[in-house]
DRENROVO-177964 format. One line per field, with one value per residue (C-alpha): residue in one letter; x, y, z. Coordinates in steps of 0.5 Angstrom, whole numbers, plus 500, padded with zeros to 3 digits. Layout:
# residues N
residuo c(A/...)
px c(X/...)
py c(Y/...)
pz c(Z/...)
***
This chain:
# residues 464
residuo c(X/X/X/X/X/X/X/X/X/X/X/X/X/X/X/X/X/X/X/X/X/X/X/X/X/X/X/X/X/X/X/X/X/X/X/X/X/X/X/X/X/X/X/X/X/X/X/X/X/X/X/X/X/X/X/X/X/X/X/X/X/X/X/X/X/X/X/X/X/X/X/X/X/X/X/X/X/X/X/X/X/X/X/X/X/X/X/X/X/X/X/X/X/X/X/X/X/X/X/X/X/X/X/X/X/X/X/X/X/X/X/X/X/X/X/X/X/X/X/X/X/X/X/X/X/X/X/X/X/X/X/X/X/X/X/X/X/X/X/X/X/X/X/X/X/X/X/X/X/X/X/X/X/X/X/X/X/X/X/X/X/X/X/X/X/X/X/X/X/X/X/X/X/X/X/X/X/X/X/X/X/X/X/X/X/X/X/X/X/X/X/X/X/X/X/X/X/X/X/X/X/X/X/X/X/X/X/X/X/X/X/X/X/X/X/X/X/X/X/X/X/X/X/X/X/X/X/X/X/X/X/X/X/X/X/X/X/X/X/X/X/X/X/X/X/X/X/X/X/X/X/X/X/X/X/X/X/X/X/X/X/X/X/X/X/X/X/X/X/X/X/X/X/X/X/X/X/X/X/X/X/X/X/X/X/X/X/X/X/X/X/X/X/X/X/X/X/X/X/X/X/X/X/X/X/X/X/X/X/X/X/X/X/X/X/X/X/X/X/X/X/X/X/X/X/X/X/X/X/X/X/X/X/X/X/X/X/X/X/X/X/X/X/X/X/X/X/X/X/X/X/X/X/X/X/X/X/X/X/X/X/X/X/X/X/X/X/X/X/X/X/X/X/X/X/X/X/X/X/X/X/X/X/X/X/X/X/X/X/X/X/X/X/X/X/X/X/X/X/X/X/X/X/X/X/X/X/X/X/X/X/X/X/X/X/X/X/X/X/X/X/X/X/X/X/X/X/X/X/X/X/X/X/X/X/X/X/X/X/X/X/X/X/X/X/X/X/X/X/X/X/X/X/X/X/X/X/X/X/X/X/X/X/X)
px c(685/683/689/686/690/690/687/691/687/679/675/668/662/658/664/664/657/657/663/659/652/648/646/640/633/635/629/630/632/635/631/632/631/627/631/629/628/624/630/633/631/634/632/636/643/639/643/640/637/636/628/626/622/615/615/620/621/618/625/630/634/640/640/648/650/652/657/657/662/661/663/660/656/658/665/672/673/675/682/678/675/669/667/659/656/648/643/638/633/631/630/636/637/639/646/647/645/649/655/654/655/659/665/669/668/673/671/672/670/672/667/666/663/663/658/661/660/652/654/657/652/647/652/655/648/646/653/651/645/646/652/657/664/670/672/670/673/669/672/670/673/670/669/673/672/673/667/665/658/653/652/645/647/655/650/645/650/653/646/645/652/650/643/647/648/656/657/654/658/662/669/670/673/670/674/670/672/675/670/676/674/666/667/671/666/660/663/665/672/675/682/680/680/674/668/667/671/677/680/675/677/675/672/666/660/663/665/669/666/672/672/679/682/683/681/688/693/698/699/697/691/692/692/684/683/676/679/684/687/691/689/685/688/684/687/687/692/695/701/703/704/709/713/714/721/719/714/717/713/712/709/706/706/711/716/712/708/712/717/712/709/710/710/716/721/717/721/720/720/722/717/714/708/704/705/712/712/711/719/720/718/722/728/728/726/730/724/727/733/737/739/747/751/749/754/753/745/748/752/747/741/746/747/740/738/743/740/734/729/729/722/719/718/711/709/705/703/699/698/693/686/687/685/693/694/688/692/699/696/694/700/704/700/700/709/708/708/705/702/701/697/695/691/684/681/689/693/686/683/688/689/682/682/689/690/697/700/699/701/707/705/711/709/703/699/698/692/689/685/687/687/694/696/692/695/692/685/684/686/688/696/702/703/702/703/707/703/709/710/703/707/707/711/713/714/722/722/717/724/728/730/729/721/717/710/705/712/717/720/726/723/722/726/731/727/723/726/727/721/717/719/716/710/709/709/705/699/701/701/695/691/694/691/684/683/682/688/687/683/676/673/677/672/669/669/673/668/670/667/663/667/674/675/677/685/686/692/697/699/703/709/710/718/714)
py c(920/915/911/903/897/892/886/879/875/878/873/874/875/871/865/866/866/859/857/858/856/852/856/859/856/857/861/866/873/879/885/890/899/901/907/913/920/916/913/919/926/933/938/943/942/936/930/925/920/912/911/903/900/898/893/889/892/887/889/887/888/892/887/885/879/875/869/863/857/849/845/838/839/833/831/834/841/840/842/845/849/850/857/859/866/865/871/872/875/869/874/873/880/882/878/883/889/889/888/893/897/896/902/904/913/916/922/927/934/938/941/944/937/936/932/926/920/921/919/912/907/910/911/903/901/903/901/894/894/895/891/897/895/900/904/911/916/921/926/933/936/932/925/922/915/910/905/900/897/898/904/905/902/907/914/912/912/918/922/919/923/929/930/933/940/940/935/937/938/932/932/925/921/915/910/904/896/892/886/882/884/884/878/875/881/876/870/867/866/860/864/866/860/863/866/871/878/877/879/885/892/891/886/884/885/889/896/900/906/910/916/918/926/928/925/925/926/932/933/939/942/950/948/949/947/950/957/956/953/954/955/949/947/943/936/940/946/943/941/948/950/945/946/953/953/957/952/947/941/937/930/930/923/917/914/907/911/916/910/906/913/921/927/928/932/934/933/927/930/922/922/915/919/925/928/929/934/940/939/937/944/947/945/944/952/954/957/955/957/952/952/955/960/967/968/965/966/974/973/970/976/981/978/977/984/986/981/983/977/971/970/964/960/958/952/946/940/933/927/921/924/931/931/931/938/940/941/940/947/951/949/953/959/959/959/965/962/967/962/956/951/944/940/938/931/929/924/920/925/927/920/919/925/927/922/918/922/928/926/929/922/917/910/909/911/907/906/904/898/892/894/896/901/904/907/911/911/908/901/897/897/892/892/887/888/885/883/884/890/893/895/896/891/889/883/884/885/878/874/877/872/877/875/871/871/873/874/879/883/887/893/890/884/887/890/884/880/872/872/876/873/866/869/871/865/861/866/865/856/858/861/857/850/853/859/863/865/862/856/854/855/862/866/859/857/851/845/842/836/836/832/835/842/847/848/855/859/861/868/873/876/883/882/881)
pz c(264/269/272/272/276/271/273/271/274/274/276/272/276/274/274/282/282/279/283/289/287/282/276/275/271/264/263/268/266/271/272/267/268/262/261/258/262/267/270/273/276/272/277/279/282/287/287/282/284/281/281/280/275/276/270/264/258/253/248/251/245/248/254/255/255/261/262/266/267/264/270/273/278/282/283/283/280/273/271/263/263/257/256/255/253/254/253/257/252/246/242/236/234/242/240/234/238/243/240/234/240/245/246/252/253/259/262/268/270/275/280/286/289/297/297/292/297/296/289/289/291/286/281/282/283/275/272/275/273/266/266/264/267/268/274/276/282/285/289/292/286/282/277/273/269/264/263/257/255/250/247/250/257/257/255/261/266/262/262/270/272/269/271/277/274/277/273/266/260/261/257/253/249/246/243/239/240/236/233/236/243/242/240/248/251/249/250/242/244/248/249/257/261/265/261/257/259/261/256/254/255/263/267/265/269/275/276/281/284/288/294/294/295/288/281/279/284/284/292/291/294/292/285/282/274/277/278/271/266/260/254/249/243/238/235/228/231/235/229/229/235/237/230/234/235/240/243/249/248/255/256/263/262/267/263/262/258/255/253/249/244/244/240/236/239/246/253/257/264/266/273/275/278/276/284/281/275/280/283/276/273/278/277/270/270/276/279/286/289/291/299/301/306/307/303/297/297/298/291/287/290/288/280/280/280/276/270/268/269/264/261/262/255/251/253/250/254/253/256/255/255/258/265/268/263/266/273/270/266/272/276/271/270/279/277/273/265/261/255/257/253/252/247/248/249/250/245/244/240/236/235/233/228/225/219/220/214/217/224/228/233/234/237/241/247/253/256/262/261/257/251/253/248/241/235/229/229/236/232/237/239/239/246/251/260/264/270/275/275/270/264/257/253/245/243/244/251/251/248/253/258/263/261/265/264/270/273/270/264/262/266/274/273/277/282/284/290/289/294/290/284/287/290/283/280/285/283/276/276/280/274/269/273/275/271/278/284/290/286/285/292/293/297/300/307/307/309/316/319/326/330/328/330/325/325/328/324/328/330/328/332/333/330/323)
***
């Protein structure tokens, strides 16, 4: 569904915050929505809108927690770093609900929506609020996004988006968090050198809301899922038609997906990004002639009326969730394919529903968020990312001498410049020392004393 950028190095709100600040009173709490029916508007096809509170819920059992940073508060920053999780209810039982629950859902809908940028603030505003995190992208065709939160705090947001009536009926997918990842979400691991979240399934406690031109990115204005799309094919069934061997099975995926996981036998079209499947369809299935002299483009004319047309096959496509089908789908029908199908909720559903005994699965599906990859049931993959170039890895291509952590793999080692190997490492000798890029006054005004003038950095050439 969503492409994310993975974050190497996201720094936690709340850790910046206490960087740059004195902490708050122990005893302080955020001001929290109380929920329900009255926190957005259903009317019609008005925009929804995000209503304030007049008061704080006496419950705050499904608040989620907040992380914070131990630090001295006087002296040099401290190299170690100790991790804390504080909540701000002092009800115990609020710990437990939040974590029972948190999930991560990835949805999208295609819609007639040209007034989409009225939605980012509202909808960034009640993400922050209930400290939902992710990234969604709104376009005049519609949204698409992936958050992670608490049940209660996800179906809230979920409820707010869909209040607009272009946007109901959202298609998503659910995936449950391991107990492994609550446990670092709400601060009970020491394996991030900052706080609580770095090593969640998003940032924790921050949320990018996106206006961009399409929701997932073809090039190609003309082709409208709104107006059609291939035909829907459930998990369950979805094992029969791809044993047609009538059937071409397409992985609309790029190939750092398609490398680490996909459908026995299916056809990898080998692209590095969505907008190329269109020149990869019209080559692979000659629906183009290729340019040449009068002479020769006459002769192949005159064979062509002289042979009867060849039908175009059955086509079976997937790809992670199933927004990419969804365009790749009505791009085909556009071409003049006949039966065109593609499996509904994606790899994610199927996954999720199909049993591995009965699975035509192979390897595991990339993801994109940190959980990197998931396997049968949406337990959690093998693979871990390569944070040069922000793809998948297994383990033996971490022991290749082409690895370097935060630097390269196997797969960009080539690619990357000694120049922007060592810009690389800077970054990574600079996270691994103050659990931050940039050091622990990153973002800070640096402090000048007032009789001496503050340096002014040089300007650059032209010629640069």
């Amino acid at each position: 569904m969503l492409k994310f950028h993975h974050w190497r190095f996201p720094p936690s709100l709340a850790a910046a915050r206490m960087l740059s600040s004195s902490p708050p009173p122990p005893h302080s709490q955020p001001t929290i929505s109380s929920g329900g029916a009255n926190s957005i508007s259903t009317v019609g096809n008005t925009k929804p809108k995000l209503l304030s509170t007049q008061s704080q819920p006496k419950n705050l059992s499904s608040s989620p927690l907040k992380s914070t940073v131990a630090c001295s508060s006087s002296g040099p920053f401290r190299q170690t770093m100790t991790t804390v999780s504080k909540c701000f209810s002092t009800n115990p039982e609020a710990v437990g609900s939040a974590k029972s629950s948190l999930l991560v859902v990835s949805f999208y809908k295609f819609a007639d929506f040209p007034d989409h940028a009225d939605l980012r603030k509202p909808l960034k505003d009640l993400c922050e609020e209930l400290c939902v995190s992710g990234g969604i992208i709104l376009a005049p065709e519609g949204i698409n996004g992936s958050i992670c939160g608490s049940r209660e705090s996800v179906e809230r947001v979920l409820a707010f988006i869909q209040s607009d009536v272009r946007l109901s009926g959202l298609r998503q997918v659910e995936t449950p968090v391991s107990p492994e990842q609550e446990a670092i979400h709400h601060g009970h691991s020491s394996s991030s050198p900052l706080a609580a979240g770095e090593d969640a399934p998003f940032r924790w406690d921050h949320v990018r809301v996106k206006l961009k031109k399409e929701i997932v990115t073809l090039g190609m204005p003309s082709v409208s899922p709104i107006e059609r799309v291939g035909t829907y094919v459930s998990p369950e069934e979805w094992n029969e038609l791809i044993s047609d061997p009538e059937t071409v099975v397409i992985d609309v995926r790029n190939t750092y997906e398609t490398r680490i996981g996909k459908f026995k036998g299916a056809v990898d079209p080998c692209t590095t990004a969505f907008r190329h499947f269109p020149s990869w369809v019209e080559s692979q299935f000659a629906l183009k002639q290729e340019e040449g002299n009068d002479e020769t483009q006459a002769k192949v004319e005159k064979e062509e009326k002289a042979e009867k047309p060849k039908a175009l096959p059955k086509i079976a496509m997937y790809c992670t969730g199933g927004i990419r089908c969804e365009k790749a789908s009505s791009f085909l029908l556009s071409q003049g394919f006949q039966e065109v199908y593609h499996l509904k909720g994606g790899i994610l559903k199927y996954l999720e529903q199909v049993p591995r005994t009965e699975s035509l699965w192979e390897g595991e599906c990339f993801v994109f968020d940190k959980r990197v990859s998931v396997e049968h049931g949406l337990a959690q993959g093998t693979h871990k990312l390569c944070y040069g170039c922000k793809q998948p890895i297994s383990d033996e291509d971490m022991e290749a001498p082409e690895y370097e952590c935060g630097v390269s793999c196997p797969y960009c080692y080539s690619e990357k410049s000694e120049e922007e190997k060592e810009r690389a490492r800077a970054r990574q000798s600079q996270f691994e020392e103050w659990g931050v890029i940039g050091g622990p006054d990153k973002g800070r005004r640096p402090d000048t004393k007032p009789d001496s003038p503050r340096k002014r950095s040089p300007k650059l050439g032209s010629s640069i």
